[in-house]
PyMOL Python script that loads the backbone (N, CA, C, O; Angstrom):
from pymol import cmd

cmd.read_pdbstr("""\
ATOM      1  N   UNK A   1      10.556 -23.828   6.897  1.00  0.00           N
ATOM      2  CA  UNK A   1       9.756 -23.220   5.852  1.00  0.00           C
ATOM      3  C   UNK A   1       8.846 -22.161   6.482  1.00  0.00           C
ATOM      4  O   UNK A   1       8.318 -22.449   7.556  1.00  0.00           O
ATOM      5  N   UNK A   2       8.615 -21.006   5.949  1.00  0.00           N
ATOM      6  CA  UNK A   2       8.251 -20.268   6.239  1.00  0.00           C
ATOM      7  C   UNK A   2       6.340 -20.162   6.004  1.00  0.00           C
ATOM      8  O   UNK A   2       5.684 -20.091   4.965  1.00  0.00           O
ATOM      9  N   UNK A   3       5.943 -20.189   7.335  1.00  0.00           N
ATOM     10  CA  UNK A   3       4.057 -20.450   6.961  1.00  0.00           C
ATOM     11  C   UNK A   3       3.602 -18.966   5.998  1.00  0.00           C
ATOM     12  O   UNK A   3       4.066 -17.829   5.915  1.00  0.00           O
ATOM     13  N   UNK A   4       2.371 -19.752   5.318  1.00  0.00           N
ATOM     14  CA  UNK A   4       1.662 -18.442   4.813  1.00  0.00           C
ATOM     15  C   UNK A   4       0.677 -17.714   5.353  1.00  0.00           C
ATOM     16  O   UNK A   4      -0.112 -18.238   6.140  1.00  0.00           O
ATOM     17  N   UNK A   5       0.589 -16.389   4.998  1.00  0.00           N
ATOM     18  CA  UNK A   5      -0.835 -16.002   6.262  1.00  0.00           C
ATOM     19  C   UNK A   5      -1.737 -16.872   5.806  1.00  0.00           C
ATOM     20  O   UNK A   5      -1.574 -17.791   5.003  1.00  0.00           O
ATOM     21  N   UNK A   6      -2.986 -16.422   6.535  1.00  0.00           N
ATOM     22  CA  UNK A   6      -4.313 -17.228   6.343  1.00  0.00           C
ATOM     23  C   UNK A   6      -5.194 -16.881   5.364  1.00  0.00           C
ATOM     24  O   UNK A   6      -5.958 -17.475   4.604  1.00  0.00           O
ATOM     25  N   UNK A   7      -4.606 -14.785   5.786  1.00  0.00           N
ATOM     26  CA  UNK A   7      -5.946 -14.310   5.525  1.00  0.00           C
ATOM     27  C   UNK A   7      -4.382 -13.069   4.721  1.00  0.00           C
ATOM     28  O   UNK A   7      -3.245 -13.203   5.173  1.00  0.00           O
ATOM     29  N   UNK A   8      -4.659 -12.085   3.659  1.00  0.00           N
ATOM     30  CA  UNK A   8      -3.489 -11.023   3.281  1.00  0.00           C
ATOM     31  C   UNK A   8      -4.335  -9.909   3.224  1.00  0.00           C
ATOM     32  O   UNK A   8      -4.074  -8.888   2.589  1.00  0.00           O
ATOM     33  N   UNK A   9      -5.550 -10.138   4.017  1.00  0.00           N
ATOM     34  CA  UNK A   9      -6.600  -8.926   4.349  1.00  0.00           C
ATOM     35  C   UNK A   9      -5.901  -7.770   5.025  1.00  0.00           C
ATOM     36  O   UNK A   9      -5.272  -7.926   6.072  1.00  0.00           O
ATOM     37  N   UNK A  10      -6.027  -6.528   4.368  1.00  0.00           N
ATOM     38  CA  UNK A  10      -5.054  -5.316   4.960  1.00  0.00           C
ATOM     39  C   UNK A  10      -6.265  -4.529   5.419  1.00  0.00           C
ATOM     40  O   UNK A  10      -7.141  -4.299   4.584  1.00  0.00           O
ATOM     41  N   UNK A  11      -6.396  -4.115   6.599  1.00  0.00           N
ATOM     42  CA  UNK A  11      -7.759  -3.187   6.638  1.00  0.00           C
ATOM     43  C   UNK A  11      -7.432  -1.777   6.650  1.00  0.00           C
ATOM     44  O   UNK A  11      -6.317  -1.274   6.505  1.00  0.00           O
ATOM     45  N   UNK A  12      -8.762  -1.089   6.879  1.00  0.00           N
ATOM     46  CA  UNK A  12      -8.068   1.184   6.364  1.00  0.00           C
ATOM     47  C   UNK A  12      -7.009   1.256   7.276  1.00  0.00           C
ATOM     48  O   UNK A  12      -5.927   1.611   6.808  1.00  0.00           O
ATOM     49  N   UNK A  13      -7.080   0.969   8.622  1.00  0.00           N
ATOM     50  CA  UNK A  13      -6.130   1.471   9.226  1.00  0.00           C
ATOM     51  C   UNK A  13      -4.804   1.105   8.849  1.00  0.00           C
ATOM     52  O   UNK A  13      -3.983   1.937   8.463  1.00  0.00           O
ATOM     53  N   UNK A  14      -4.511  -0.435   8.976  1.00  0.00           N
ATOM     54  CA  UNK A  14      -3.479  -0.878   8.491  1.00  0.00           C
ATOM     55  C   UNK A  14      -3.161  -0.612   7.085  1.00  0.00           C
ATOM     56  O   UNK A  14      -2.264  -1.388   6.757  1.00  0.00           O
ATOM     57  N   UNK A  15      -3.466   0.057   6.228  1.00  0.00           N
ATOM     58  CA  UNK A  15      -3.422   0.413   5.231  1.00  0.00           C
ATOM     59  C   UNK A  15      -2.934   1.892   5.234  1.00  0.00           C
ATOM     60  O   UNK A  15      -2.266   2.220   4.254  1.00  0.00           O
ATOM     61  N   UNK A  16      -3.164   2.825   6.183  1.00  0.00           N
ATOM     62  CA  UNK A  16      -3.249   4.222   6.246  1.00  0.00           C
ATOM     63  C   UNK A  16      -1.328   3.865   7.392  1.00  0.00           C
ATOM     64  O   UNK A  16      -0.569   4.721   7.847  1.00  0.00           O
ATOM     65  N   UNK A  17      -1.227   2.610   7.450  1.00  0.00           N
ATOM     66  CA  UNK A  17       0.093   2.961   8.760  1.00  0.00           C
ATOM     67  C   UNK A  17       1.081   2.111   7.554  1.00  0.00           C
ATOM     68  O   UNK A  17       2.250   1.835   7.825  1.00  0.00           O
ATOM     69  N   UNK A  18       0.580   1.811   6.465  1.00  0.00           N
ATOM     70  CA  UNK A  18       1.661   1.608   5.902  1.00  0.00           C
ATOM     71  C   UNK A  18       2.627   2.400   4.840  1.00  0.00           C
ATOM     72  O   UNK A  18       3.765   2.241   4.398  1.00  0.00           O
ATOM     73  N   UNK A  19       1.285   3.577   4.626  1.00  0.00           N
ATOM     74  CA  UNK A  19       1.531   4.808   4.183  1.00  0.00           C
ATOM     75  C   UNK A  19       2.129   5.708   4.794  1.00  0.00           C
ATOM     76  O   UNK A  19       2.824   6.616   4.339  1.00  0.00           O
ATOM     77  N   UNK A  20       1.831   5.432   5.966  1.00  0.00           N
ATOM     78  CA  UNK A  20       2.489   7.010   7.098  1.00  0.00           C
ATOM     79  C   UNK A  20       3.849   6.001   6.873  1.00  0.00           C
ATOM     80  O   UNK A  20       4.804   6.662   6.465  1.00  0.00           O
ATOM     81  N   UNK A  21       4.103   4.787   7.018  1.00  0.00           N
ATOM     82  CA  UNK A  21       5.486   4.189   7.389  1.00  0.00           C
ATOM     83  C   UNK A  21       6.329   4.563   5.757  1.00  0.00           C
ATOM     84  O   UNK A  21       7.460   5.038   5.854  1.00  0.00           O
ATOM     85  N   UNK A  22       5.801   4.355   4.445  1.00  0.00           N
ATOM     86  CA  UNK A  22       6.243   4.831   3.100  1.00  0.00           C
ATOM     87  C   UNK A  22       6.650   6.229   2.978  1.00  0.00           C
ATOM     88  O   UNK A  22       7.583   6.595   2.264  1.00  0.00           O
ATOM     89  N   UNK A  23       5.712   7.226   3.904  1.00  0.00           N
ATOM     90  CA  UNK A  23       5.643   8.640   3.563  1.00  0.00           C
ATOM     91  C   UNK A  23       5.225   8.922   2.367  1.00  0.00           C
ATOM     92  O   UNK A  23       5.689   9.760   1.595  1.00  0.00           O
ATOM     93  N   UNK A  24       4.096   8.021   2.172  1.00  0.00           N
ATOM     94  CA  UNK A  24       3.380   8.411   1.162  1.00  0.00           C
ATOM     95  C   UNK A  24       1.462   9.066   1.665  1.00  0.00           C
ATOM     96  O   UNK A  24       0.578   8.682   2.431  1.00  0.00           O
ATOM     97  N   UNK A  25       1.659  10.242   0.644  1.00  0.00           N
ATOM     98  CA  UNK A  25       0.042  11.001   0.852  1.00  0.00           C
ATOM     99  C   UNK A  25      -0.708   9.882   0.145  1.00  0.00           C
ATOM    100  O   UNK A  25      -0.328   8.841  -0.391  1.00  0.00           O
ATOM    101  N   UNK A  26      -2.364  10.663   0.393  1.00  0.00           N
ATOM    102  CA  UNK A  26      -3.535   9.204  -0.058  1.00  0.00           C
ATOM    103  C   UNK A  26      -3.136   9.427  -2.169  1.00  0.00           C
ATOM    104  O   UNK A  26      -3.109   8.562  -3.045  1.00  0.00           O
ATOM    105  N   UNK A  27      -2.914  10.866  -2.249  1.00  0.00           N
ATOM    106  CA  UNK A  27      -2.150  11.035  -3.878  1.00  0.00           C
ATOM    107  C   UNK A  27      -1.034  10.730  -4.252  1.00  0.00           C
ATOM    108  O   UNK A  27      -0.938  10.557  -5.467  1.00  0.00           O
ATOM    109  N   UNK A  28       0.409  10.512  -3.301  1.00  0.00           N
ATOM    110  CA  UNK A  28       1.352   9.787  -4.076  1.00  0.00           C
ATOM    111  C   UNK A  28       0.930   7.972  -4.010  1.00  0.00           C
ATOM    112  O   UNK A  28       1.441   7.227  -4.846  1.00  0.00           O
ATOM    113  N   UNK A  29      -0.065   7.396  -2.902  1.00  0.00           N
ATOM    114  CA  UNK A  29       0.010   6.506  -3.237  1.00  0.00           C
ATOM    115  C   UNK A  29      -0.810   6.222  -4.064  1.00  0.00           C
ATOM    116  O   UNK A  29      -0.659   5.002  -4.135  1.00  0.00           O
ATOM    117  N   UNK A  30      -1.599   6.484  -4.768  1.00  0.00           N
ATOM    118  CA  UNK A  30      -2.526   6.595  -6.428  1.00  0.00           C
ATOM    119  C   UNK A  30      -1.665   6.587  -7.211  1.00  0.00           C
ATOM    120  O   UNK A  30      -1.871   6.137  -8.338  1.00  0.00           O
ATOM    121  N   UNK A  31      -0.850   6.920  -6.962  1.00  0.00           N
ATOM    122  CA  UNK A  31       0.417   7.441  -8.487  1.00  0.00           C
ATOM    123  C   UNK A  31       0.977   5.822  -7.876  1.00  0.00           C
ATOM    124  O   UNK A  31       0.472   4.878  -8.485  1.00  0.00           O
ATOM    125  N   UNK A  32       1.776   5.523  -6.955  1.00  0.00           N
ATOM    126  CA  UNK A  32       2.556   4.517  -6.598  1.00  0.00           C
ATOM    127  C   UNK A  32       1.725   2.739  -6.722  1.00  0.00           C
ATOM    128  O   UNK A  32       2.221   1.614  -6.655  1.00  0.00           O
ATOM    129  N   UNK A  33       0.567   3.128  -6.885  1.00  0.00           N
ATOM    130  CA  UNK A  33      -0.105   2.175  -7.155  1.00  0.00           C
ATOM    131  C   UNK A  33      -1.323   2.120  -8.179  1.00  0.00           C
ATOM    132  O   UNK A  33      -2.386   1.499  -8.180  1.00  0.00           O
ATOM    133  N   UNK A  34      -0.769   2.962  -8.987  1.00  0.00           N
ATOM    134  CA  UNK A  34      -1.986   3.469 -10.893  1.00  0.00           C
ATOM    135  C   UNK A  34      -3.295   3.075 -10.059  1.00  0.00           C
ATOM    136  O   UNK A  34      -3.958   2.083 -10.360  1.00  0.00           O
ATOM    137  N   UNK A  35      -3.558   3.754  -9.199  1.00  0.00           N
ATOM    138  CA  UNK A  35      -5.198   4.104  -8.881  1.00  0.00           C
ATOM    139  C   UNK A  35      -5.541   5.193  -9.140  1.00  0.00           C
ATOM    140  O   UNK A  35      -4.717   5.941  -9.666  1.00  0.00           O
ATOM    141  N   UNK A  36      -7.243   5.791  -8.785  1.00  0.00           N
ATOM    142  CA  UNK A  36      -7.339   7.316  -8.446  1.00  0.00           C
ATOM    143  C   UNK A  36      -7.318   7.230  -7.118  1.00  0.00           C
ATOM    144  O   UNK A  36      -7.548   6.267  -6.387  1.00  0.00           O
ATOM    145  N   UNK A  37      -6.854   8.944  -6.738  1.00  0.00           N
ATOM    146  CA  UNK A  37      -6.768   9.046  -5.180  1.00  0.00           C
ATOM    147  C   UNK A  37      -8.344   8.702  -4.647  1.00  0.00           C
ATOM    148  O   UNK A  37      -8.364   8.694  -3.416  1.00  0.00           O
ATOM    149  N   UNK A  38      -9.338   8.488  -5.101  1.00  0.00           N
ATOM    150  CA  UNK A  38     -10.423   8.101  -4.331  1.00  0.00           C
ATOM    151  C   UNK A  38     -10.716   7.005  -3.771  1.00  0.00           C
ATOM    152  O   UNK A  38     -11.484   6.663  -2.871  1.00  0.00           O
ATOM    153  N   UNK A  39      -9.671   6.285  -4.732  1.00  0.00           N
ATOM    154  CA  UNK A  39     -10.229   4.565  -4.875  1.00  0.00           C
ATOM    155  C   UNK A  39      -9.049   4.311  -3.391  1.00  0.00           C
ATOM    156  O   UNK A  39      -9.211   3.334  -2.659  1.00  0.00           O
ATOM    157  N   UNK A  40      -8.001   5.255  -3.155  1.00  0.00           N
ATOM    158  CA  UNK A  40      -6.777   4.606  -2.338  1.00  0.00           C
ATOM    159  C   UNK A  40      -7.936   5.395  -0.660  1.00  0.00           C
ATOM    160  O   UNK A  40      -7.841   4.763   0.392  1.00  0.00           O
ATOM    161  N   UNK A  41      -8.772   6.551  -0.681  1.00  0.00           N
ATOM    162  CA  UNK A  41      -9.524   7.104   0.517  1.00  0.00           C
ATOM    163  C   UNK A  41     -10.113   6.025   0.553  1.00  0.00           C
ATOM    164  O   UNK A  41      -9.985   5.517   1.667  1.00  0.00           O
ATOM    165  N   UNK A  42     -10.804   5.317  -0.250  1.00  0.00           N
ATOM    166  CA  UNK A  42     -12.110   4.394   0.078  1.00  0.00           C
ATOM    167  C   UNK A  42     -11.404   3.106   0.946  1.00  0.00           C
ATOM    168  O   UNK A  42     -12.027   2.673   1.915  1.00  0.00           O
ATOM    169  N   UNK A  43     -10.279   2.589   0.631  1.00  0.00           N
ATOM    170  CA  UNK A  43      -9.197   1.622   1.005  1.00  0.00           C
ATOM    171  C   UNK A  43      -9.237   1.920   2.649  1.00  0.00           C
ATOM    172  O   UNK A  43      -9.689   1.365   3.651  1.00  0.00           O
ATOM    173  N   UNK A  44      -8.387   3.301   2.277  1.00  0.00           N
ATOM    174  CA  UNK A  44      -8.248   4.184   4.220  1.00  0.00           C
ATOM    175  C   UNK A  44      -9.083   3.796   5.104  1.00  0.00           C
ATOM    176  O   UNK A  44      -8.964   3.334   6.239  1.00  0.00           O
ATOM    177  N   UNK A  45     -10.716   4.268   3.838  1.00  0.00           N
ATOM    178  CA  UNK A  45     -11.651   4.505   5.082  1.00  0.00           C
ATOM    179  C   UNK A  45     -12.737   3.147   5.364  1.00  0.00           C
ATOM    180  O   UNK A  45     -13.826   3.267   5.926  1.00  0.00           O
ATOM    181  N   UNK A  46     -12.102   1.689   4.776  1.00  0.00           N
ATOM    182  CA  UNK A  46     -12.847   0.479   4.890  1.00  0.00           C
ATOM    183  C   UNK A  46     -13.439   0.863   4.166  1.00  0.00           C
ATOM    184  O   UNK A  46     -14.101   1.168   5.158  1.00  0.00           O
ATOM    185  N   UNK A  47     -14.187   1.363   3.011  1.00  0.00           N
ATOM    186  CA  UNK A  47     -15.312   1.341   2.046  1.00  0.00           C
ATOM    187  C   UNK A  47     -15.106   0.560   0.923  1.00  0.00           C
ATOM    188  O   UNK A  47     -16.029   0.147   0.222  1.00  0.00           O
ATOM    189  N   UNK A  48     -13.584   0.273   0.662  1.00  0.00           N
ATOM    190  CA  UNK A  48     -13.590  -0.913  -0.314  1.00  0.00           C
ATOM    191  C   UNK A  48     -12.429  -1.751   0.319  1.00  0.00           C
ATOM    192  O   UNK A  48     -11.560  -1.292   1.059  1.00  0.00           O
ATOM    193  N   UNK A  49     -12.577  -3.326  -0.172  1.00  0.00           N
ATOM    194  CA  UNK A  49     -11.436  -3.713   0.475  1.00  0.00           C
ATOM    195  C   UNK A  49     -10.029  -3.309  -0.113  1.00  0.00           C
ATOM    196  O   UNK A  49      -9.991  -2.665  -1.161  1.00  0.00           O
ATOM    197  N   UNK A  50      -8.962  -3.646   0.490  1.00  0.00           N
ATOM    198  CA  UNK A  50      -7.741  -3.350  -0.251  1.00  0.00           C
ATOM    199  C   UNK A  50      -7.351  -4.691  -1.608  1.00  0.00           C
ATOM    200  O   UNK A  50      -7.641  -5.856  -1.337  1.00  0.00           O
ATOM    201  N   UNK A  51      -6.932  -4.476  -2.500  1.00  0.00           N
ATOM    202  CA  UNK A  51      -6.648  -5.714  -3.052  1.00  0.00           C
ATOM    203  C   UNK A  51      -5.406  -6.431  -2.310  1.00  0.00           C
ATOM    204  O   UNK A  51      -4.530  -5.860  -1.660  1.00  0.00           O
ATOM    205  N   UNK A  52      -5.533  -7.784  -2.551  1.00  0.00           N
ATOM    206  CA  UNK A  52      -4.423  -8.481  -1.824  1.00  0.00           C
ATOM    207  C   UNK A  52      -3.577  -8.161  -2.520  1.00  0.00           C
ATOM    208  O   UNK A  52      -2.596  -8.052  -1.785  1.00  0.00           O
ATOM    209  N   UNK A  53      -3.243  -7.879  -3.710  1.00  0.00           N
ATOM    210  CA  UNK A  53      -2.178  -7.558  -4.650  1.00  0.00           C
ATOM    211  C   UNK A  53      -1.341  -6.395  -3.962  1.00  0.00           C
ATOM    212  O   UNK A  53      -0.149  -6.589  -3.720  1.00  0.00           O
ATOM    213  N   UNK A  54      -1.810  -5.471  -3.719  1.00  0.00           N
ATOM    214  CA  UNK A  54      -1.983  -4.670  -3.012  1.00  0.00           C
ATOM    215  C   UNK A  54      -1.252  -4.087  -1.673  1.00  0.00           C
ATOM    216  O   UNK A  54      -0.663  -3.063  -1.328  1.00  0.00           O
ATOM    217  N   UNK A  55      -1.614  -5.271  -1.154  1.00  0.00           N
ATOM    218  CA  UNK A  55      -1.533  -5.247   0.543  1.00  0.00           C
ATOM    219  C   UNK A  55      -0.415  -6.043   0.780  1.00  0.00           C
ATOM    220  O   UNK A  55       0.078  -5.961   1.904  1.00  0.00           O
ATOM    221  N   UNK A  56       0.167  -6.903  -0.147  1.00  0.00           N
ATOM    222  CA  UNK A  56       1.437  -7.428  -0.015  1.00  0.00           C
ATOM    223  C   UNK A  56       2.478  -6.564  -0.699  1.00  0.00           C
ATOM    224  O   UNK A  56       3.510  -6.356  -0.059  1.00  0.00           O
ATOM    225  N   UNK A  57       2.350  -5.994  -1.991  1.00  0.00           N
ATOM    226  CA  UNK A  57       3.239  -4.752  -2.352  1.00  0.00           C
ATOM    227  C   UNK A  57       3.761  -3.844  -1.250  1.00  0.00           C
ATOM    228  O   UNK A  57       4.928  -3.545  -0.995  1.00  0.00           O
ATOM    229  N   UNK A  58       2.439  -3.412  -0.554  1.00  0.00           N
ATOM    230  CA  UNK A  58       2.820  -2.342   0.342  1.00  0.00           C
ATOM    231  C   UNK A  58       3.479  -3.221   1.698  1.00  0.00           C
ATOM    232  O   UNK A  58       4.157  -2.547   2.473  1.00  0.00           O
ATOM    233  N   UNK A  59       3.364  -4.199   1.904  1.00  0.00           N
ATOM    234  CA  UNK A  59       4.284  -4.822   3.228  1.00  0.00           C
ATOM    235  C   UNK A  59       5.094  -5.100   2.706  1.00  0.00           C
ATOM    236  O   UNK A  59       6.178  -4.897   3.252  1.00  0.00           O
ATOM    237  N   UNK A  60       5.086  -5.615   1.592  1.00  0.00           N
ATOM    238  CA  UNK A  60       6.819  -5.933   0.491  1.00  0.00           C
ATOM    239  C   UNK A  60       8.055  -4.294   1.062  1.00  0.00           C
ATOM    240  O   UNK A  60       9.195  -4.243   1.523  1.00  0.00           O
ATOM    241  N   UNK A  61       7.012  -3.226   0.692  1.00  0.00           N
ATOM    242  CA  UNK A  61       8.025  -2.161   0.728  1.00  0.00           C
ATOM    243  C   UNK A  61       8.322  -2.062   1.649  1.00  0.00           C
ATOM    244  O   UNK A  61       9.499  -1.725   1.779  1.00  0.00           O
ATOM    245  N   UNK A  62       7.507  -2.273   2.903  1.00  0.00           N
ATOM    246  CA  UNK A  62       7.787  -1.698   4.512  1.00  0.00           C
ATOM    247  C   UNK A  62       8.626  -2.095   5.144  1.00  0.00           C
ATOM    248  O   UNK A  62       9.357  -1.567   5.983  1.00  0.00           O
ATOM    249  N   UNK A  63       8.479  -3.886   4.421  1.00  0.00           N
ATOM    250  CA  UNK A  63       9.651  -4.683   5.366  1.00  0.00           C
ATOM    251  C   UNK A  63      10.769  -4.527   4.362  1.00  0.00           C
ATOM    252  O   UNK A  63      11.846  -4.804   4.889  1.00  0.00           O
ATOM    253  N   UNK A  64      10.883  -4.164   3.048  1.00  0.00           N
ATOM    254  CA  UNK A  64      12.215  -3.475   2.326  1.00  0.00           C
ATOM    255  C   UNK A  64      12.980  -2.373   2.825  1.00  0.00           C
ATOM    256  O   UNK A  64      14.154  -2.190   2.502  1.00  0.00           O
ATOM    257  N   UNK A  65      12.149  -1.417   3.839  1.00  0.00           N
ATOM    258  CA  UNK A  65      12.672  -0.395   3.994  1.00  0.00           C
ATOM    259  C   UNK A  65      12.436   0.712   3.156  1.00  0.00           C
ATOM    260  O   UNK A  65      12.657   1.820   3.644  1.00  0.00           O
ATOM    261  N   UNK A  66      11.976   0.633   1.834  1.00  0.00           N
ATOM    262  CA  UNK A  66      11.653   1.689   0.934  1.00  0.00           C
ATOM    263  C   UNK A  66      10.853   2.453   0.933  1.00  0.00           C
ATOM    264  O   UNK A  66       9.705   2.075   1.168  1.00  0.00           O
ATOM    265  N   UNK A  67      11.133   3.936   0.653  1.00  0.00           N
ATOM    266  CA  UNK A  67      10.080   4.789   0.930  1.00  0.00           C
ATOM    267  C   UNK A  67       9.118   4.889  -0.156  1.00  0.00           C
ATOM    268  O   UNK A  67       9.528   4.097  -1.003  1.00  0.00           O
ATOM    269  N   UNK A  68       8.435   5.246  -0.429  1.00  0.00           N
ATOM    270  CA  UNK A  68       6.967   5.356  -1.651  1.00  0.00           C
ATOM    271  C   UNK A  68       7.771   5.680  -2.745  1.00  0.00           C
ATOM    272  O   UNK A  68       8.036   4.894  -3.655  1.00  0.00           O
ATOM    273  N   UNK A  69       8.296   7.240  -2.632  1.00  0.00           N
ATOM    274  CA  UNK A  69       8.955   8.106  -3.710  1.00  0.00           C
ATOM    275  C   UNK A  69      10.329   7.005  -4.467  1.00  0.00           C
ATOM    276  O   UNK A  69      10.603   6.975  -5.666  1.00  0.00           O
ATOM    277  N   UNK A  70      11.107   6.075  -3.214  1.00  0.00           N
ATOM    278  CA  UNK A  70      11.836   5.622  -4.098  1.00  0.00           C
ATOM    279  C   UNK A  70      11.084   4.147  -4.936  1.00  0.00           C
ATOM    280  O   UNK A  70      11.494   3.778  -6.037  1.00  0.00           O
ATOM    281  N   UNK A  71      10.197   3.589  -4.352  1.00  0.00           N
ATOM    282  CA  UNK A  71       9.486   3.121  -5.057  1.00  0.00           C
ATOM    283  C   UNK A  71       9.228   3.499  -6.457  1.00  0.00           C
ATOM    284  O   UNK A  71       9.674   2.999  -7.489  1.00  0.00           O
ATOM    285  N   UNK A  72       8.251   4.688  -6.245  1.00  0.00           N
ATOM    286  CA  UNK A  72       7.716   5.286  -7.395  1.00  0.00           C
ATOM    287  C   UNK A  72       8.885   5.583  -8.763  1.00  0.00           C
ATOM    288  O   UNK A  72       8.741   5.192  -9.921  1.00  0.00           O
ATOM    289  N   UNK A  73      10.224   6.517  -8.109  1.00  0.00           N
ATOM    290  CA  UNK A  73      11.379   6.347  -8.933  1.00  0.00           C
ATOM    291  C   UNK A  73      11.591   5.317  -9.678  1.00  0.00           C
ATOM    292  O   UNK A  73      11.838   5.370 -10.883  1.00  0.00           O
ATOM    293  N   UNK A  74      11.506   4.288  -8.989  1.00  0.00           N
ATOM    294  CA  UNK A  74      12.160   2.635  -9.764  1.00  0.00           C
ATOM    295  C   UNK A  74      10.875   2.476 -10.893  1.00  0.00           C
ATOM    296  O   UNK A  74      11.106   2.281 -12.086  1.00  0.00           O
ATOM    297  N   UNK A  75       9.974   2.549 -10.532  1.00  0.00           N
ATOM    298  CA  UNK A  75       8.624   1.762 -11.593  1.00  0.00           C
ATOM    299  C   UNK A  75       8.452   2.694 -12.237  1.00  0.00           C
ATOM    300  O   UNK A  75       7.724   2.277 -13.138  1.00  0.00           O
ATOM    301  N   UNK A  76       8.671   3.969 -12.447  1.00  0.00           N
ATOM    302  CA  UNK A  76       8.849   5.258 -13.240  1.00  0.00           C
ATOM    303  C   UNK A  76       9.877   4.737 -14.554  1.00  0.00           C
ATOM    304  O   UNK A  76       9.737   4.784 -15.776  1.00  0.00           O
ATOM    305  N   UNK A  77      10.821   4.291 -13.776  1.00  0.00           N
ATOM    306  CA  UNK A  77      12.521   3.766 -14.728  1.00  0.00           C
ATOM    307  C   UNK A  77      13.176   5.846 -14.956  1.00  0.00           C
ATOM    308  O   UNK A  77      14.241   6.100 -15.518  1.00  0.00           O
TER     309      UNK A  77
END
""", "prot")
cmd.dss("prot")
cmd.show_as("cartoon", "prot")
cmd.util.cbc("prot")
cmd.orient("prot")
């Protein structure tokens, strides 16, 4: 069985390398995740936390292999 983390705390950086890994800007990922682009800088820059909701979506995609845009395509329909 597979353990759960402890903690699904994503911090700016790790947050900003899961974007460079998506190829997504701090504005497609606002669109890829119905934020404003301010709320996804504040994330970047530790000023707010990331939501866990959030922070598992975006490792969902990374370890999928999917890039942002095809993301965004699919939840677009």
């Amino acid at each position: 069985m597979m353990a759960l983390r402890k903690s699904n705390r994503m911090s700016g950086a790790q947050y900003k390398k899961a974007l460079k890994q998506l190829a997504l800007t701090q504005a497609r990922a606002a669109v890829l995740l119905h934020s404003d682009e301010r709320t996804s800088r504040r994330w970047a820059n530790d000023e707010r936390d990331v939501p866990g909701p959030v922070a598992r979506f975006l490792r969902y995609l990374v370890a999928a292999n999917v890039t942002g845009d095809e993301a965004i395509k699919v939840l677009e329909g």
